[in-house]
Wavefront OBJ file of the C-alpha trace (Angstrom):
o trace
v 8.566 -86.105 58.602
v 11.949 -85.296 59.369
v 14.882 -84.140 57.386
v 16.431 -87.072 55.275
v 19.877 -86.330 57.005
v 18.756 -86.109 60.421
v 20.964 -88.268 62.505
v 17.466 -89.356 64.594
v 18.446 -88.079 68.159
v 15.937 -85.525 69.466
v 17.514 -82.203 69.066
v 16.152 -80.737 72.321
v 18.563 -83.502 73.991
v 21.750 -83.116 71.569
v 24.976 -81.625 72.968
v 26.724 -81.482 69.614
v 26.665 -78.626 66.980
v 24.532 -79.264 64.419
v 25.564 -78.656 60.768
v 21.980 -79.593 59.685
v 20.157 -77.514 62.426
v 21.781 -74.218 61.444
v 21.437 -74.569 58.069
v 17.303 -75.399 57.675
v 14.634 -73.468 59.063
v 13.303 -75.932 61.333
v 14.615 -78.348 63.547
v 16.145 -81.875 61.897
v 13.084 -83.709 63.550
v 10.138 -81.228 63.570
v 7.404 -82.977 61.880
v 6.393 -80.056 59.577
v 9.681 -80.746 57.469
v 10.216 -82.408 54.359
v 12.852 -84.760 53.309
v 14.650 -81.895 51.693
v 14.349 -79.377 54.535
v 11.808 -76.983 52.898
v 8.507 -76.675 55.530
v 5.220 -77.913 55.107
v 3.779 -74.238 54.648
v 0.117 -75.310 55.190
v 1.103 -77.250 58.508
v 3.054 -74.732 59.574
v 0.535 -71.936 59.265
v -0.862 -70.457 62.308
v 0.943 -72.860 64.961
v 3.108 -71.434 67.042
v 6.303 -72.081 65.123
v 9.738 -70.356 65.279
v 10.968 -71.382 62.002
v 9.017 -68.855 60.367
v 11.235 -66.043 58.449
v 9.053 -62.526 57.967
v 12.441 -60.829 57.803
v 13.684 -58.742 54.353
v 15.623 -60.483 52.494
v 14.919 -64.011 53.472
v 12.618 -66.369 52.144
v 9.113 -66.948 54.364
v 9.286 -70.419 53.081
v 13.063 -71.828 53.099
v 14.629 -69.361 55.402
v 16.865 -68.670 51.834
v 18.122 -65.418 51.500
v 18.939 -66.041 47.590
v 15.824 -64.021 46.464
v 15.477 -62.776 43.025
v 14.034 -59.608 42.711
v 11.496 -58.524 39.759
v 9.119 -55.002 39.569
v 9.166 -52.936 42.186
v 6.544 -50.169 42.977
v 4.912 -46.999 45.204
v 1.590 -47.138 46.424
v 0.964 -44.025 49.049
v 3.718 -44.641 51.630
v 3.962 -48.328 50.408
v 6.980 -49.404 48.574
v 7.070 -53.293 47.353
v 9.278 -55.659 45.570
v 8.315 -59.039 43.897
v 10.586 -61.701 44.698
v 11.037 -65.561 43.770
v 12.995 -67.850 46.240
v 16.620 -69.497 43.956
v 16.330 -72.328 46.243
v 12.521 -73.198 46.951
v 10.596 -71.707 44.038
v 8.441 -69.707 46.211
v 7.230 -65.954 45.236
v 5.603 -62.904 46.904
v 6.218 -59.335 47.406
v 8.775 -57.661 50.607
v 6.468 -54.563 51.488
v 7.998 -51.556 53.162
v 5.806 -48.777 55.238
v 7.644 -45.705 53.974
v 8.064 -42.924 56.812
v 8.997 -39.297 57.011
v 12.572 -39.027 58.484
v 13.378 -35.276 57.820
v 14.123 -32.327 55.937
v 17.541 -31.903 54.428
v 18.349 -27.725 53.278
v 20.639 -27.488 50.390
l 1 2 3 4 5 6 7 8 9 10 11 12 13 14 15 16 17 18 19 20 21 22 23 24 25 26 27 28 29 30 31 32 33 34 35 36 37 38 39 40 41 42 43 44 45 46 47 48 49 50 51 52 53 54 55 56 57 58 59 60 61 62 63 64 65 66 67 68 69 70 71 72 73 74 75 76 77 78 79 80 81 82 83 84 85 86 87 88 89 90 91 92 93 94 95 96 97 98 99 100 101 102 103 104 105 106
């Protein structure tokens, strides 16, 4: 389904910018959207799609980077935050490898 403000040309052949396009994660007609722009997660899952975020910061779902951010924690070298999306509802955890850099003498 496409996004409810998509103006119904295919993207691939628009020469205009795009308001739309920039601002959801997916292209206006990419049949894994919803009405509202949010992604059909389950669809979307394990095709080859390049809408989806694994970046820190953002939302995996929406693309959103208006995450709020609840308990934190250290595991070994793993650091993670949990995290609900302000615009989509989604939640999960942002999990960082943590790494020796270096010694610092006082």
């Amino acid at each position: 389904m496409a996004h409810k403000d998509w103006c119904g040309r295919p993207c691939s052949d628009c020469q205009n910018h795009c308001r739309l396009d920039e601002e959801i994660p997916c292209s206006p007609d990419c049949e894994n959207l919803n009405e509202d722009g949010s992604r059909e997660t389950e669809s979307c899952k394990g095709a080859e799609c390049d809408a989806i975020v694994d970046e820190a910061g953002e939302c995996p779902n929406c693309g959103n980077s208006e995450l709020n951010y609840g308990k934190s924690g250290l595991v070994g070298e793993v650091y993670s935050y949990e995290w609900a999306c302000g615009q989509c509802g989604t939640s999960g955890k942002e999990v960082y490898n943590l790494e020796f850099a270096c010694h610092v003498l006082n």
